[in-house]
C-alpha positions as CSV (number, residue, x, y, z in Angstrom):
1,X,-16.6,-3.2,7.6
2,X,-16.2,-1.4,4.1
3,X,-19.4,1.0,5.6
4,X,-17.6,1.9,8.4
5,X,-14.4,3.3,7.2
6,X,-15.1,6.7,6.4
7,X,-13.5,7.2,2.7
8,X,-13.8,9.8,0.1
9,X,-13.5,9.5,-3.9
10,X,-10.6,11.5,-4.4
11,X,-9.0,9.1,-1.4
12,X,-6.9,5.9,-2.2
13,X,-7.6,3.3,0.2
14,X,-5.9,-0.1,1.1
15,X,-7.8,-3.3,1.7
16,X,-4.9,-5.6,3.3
17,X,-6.4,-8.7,3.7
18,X,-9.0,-8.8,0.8
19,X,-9.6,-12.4,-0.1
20,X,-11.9,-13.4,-2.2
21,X,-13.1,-10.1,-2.5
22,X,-16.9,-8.7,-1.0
23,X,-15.1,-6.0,1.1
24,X,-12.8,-4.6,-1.3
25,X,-15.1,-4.9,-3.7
26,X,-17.6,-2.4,-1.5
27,X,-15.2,-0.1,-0.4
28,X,-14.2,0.1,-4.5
29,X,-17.4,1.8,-4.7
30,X,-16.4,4.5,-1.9
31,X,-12.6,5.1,-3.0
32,X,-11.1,6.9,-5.5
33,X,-8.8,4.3,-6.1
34,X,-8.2,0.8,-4.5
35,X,-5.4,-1.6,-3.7
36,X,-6.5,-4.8,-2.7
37,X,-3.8,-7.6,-1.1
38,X,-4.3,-11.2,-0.7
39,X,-0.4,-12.5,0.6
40,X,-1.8,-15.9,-0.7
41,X,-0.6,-15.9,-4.5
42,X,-3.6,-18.5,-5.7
43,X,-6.6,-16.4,-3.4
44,X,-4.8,-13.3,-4.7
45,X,-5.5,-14.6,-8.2
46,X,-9.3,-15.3,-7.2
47,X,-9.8,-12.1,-5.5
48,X,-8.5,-10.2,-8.9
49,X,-11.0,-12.5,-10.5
50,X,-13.7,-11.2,-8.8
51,X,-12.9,-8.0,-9.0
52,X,-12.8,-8.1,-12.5
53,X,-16.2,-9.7,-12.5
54,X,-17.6,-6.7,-10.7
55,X,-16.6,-4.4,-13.5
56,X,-14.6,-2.4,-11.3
57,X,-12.6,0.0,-13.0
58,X,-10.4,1.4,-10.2
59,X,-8.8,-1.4,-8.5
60,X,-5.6,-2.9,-8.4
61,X,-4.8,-6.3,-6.7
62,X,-1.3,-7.5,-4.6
63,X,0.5,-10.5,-3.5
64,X,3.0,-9.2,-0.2
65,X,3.3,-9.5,3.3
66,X,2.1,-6.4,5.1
67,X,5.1,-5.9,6.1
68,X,6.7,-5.8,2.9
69,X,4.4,-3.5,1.4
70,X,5.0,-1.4,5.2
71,X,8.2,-1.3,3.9
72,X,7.5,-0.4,0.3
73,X,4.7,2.5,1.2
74,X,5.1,4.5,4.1
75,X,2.1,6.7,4.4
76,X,0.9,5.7,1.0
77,X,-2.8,5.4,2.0
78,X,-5.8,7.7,3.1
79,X,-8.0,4.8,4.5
80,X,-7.1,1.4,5.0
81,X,-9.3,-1.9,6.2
82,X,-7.8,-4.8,8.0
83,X,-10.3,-7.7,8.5
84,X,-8.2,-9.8,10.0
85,X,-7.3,-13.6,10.1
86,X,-8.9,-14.8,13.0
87,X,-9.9,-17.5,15.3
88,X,-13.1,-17.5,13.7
89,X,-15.3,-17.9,16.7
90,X,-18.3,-16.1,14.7
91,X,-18.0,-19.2,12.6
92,X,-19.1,-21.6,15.5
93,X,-23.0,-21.4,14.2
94,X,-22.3,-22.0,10.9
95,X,-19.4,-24.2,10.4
96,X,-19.2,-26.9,13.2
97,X,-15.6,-27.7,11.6
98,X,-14.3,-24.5,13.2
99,X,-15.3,-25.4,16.8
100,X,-12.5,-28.4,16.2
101,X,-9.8,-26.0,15.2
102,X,-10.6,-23.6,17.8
103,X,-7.9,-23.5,20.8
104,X,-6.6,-21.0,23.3
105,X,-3.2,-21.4,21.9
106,X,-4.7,-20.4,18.3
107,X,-6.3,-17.3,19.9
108,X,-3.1,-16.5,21.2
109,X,-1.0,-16.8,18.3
110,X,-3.5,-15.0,16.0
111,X,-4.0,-11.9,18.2
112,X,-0.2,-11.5,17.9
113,X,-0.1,-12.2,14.3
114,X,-3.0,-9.7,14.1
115,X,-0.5,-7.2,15.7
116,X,2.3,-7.5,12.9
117,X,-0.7,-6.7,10.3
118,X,-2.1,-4.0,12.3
119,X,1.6,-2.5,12.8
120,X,2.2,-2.5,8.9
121,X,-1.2,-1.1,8.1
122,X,-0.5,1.8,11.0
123,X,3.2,2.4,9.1
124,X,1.3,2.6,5.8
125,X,-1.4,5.3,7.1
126,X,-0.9,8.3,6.0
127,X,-1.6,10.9,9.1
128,X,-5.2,12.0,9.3
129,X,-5.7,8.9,7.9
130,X,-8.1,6.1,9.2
131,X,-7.9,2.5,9.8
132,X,-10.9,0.0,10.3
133,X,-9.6,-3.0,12.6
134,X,-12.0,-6.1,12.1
135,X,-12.5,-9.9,12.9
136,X,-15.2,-12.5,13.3
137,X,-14.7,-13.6,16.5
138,X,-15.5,-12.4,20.4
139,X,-12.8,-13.0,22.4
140,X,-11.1,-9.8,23.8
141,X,-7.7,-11.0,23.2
142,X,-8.2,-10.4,19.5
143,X,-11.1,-7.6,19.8
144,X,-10.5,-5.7,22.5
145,X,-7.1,-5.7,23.7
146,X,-5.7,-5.4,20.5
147,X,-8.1,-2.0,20.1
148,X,-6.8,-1.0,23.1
149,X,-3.1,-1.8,22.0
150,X,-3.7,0.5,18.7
151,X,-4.6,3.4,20.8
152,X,-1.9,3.0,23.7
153,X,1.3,1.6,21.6
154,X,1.0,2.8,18.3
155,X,-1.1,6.0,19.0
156,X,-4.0,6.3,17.5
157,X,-7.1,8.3,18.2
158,X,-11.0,6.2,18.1
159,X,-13.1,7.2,15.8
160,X,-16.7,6.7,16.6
161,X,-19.8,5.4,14.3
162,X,-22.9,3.7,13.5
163,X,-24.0,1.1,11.4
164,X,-27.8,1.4,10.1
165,X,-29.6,-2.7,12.2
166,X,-25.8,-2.8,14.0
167,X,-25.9,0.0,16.3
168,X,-23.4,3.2,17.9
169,X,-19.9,2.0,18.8
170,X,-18.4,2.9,21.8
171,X,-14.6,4.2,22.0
172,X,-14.6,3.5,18.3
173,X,-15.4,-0.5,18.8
174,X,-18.6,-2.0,18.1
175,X,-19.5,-5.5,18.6
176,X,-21.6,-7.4,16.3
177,X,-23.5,-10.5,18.7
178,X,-25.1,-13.2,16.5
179,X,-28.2,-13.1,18.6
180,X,-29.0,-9.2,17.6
181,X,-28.0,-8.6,14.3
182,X,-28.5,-11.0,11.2
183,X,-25.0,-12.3,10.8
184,X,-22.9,-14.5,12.3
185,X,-21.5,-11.9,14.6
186,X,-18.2,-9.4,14.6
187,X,-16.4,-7.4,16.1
188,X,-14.8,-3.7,14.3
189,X,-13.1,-1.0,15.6
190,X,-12.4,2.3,13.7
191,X,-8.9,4.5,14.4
192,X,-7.6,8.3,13.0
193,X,-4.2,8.5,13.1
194,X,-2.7,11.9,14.6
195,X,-1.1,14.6,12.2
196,X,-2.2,16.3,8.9
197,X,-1.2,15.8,5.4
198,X,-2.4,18.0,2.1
199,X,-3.8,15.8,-0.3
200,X,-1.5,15.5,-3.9
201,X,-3.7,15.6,-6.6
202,X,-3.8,12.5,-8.8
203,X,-4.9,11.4,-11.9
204,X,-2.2,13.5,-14.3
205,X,-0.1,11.1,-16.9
206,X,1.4,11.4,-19.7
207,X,1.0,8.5,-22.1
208,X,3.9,6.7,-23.5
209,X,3.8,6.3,-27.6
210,X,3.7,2.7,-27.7
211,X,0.1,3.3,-25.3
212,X,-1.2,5.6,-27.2
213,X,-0.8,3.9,-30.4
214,X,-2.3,0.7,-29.1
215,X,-5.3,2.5,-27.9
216,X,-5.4,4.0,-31.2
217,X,-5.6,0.9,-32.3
218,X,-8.4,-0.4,-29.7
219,X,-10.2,2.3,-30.7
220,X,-10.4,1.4,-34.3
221,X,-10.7,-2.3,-33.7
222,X,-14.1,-2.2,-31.3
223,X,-15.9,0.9,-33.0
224,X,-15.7,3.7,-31.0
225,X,-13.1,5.8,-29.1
226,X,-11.5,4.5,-26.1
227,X,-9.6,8.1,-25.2
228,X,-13.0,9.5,-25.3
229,X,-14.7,7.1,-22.6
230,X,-11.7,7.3,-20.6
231,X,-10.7,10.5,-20.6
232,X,-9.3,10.9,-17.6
233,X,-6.0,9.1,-15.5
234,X,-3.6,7.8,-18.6
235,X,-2.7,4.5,-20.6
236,X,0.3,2.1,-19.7
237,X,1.5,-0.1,-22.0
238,X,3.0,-3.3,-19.3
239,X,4.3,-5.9,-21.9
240,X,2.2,-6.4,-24.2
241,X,-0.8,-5.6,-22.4
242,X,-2.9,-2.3,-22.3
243,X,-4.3,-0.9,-19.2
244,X,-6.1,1.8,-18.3
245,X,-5.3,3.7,-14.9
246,X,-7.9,6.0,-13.4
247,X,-5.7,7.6,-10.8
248,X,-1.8,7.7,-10.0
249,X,-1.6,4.0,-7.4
250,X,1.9,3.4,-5.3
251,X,4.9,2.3,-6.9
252,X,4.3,-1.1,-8.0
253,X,7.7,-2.0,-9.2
254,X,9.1,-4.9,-7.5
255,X,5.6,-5.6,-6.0
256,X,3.7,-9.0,-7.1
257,X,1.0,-7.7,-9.4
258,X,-2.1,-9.4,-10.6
259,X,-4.1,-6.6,-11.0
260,X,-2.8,-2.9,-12.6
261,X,-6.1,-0.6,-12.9
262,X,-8.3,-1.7,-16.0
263,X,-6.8,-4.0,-18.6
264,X,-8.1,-2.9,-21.6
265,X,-6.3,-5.4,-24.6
266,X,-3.5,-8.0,-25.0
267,X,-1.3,-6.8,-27.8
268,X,-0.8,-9.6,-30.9
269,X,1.6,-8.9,-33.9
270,X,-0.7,-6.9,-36.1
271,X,-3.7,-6.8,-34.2
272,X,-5.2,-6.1,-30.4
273,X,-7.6,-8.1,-28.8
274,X,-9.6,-6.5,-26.7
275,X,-9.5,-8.2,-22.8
276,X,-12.3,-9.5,-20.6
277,X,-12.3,-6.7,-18.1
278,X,-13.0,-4.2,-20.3
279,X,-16.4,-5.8,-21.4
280,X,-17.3,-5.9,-17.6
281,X,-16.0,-2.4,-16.9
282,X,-17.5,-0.8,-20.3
283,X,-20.4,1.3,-20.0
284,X,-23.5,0.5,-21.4
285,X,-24.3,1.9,-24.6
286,X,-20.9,2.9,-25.9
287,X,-21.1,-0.3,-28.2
288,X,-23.0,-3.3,-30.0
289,X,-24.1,-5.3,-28.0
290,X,-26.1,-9.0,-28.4
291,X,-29.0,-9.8,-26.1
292,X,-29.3,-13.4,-25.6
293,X,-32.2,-15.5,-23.6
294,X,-31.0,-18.1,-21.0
295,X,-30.3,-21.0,-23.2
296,X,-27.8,-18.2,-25.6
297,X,-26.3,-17.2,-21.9
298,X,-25.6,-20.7,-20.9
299,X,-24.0,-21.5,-24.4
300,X,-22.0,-18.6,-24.5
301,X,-20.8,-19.5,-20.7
302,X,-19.8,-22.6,-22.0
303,X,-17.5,-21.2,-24.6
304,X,-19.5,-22.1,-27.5
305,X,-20.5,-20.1,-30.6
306,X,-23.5,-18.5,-30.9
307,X,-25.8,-17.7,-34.3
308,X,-26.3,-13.7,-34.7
309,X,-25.7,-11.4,-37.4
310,X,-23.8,-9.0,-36.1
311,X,-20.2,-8.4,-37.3
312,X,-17.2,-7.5,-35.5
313,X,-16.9,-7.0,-31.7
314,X,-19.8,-7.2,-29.8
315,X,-20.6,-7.4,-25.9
316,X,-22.7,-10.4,-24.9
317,X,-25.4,-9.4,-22.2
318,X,-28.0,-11.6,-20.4
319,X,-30.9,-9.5,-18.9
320,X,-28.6,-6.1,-18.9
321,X,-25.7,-7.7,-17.7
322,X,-22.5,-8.0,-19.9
323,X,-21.0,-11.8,-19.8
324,X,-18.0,-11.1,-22.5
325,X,-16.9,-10.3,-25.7
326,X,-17.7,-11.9,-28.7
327,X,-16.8,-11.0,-32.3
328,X,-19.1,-11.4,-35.1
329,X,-18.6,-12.8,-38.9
330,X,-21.5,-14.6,-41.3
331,X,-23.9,-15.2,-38.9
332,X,-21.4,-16.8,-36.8
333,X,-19.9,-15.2,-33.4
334,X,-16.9,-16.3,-32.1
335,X,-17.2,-17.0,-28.1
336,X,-14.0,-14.5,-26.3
337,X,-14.8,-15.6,-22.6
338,X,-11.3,-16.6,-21.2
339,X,-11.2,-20.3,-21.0
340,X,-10.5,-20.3,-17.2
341,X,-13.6,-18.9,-16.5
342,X,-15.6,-21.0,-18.5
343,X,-18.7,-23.1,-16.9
344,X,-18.6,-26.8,-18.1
């Protein structure tokens, strides 16, 4: 679905339903900036989690209803992508668990909660705007009807495409069978919603003291300057913790928040200690870094010390690909991989 909703850099889209993460994380890559919700507080946690691990740099992640955050945002949002809870026929094949839970009553009941979501996301749309509808089931019910709702109740236009193996879609819908496509099968359906809007630029801050001061401090800590590498969007200073915020996002105040752009360090008296997203996020190059062979990865996973003379900070990469921070002193380096995320 994240290939199929037409979305620019200089665009902020909205992935509604974004647990645990693969779709948002792909239409990250399209958007100039991302909010991702997961209404689920624990799968909302997970999703930032992966996010994070994707060295993503412009995302941040939400815990509300959609209709809350209707509420909250009015035309807030250039593109937005609703992969919708669903009766999971597509699932059939692959999990025989689903066939059990399966029921005309639940295909009912989730094609009508599928139209609360859809009306939330269509409140949230900005006008020119456009709206990818998806599920993983068949039934029209869900797929069809409720395409055909969008267009005759709430107004908006089909917008038609391709997908490269998937095929053309037809009045914006394209259906996904199991048995021509590799897949499990799917079912999306892309909208435009009526009107223009001119586009406000984004991007412009002006940092608070207190931020700049503790990237100052970053700066001197891990060897090189942060203002320099990200030089564009502005610092925020959010209790004690430093992020980094590539574009101007919607209003978060009062909105459940476990992702706010790039955290870059977690303030201590005297001292900043540098966070985990910013060793995913961090382009190579900028700093030292310590190349270690499967055994060092798996120690280092682990949350144990490794032996390397390098001092101070230090990425820890496996093969090109960062796994943390580290911090170097006598030979010894100290293992900063959050302990939640630790492998036993």
């Amino acid at each position: 679905p994240a290939n199929a909703l037409p979305v620019a850099d200089d665009e902020i889209a909205l992935d509604l339903c974004a647990a645990p993460g693969g779709k948002a994380g792909q239409l990250a890559r399209f958007a100039g900036l991302l909010v991702a919700n997961e209404p689920n507080p624990s799968r909302a946690a997970m999703l930032a989690g992966n996010l994070e691990r994707l060295g993503l740099d412009n995302c941040s992640v939400v815990s509300e209803s959609p209709e809350r955050l209707a509420r909250k945002w009015p035309e807030a949002f250039d593109a937005i992508l609703v992969d919708a809870p669903c009766s999971g026929e597509g699932m059939f094949r692959r999990d025989p668990d689903a066939i059990g839970e399966w029921s005309l009553k639940r295909v009912a009941g989730c094609a009508e909660r599928q139209r609360e979501i859809l009306s939330g996301a269509v409140k949230m749309l900005r006008p020119s705007g456009r709206l990818l509808y998806s599920t993983c089931t068949f039934n029209r019910l869900e797929d069809e009807d409720n395409a055909r709702w969008l267009r005759e109740s709430l107004g908006l236009e089909p917008m038609d495409f391709s997908l490269e193996g998937a095929g053309a879609s037809l009045d914006g819908c394209l259906k996904l069978w199991p048995h021509r496509v590799r897949g499990e099968g799917q079912f999306m359906a892309l909208f435009r919603k009526p009107g223009s809007h001119s586009l406000a630029r984004r991007g412009e801050f002006c940092d608070t003291t207190e931020a700049a001061r503790a990237a100052s401090l970053l700066s001197d800590a891990l060897g090189f300057d942060v203002r320099k590498v990200y030089n564009s969007g502005g610092f925020r200073l959010i209790g004690q913790r430093l992020h980094w915020l590539k574009g101007d996002f919607p209003d978060m105040s009062g909105i459940k928040t476990h992702m706010y752009g790039l955290c870059l360090a977690n303030l201590r008296k005297g001292y900043v200690l540098p966070d985990h997203a910013l060793a995913m996020a961090l382009p190579r190059g900028i700093m030292k870094e310590i190349e270690v062979d499967m055994p060092g990865a798996m120690r280092f996973i682990s949350g144990q010390e490794l032996y390397n003379d390098a001092e101070g900070w230090a990425i820890v990469v496996y093969r090109g690909m960062p796994l943390g921070f580290g911090k170097g002193s006598q030979g010894r380096v100290r293992n900063h991989l959050p302990k939640g995320i630790r492998v036993r």
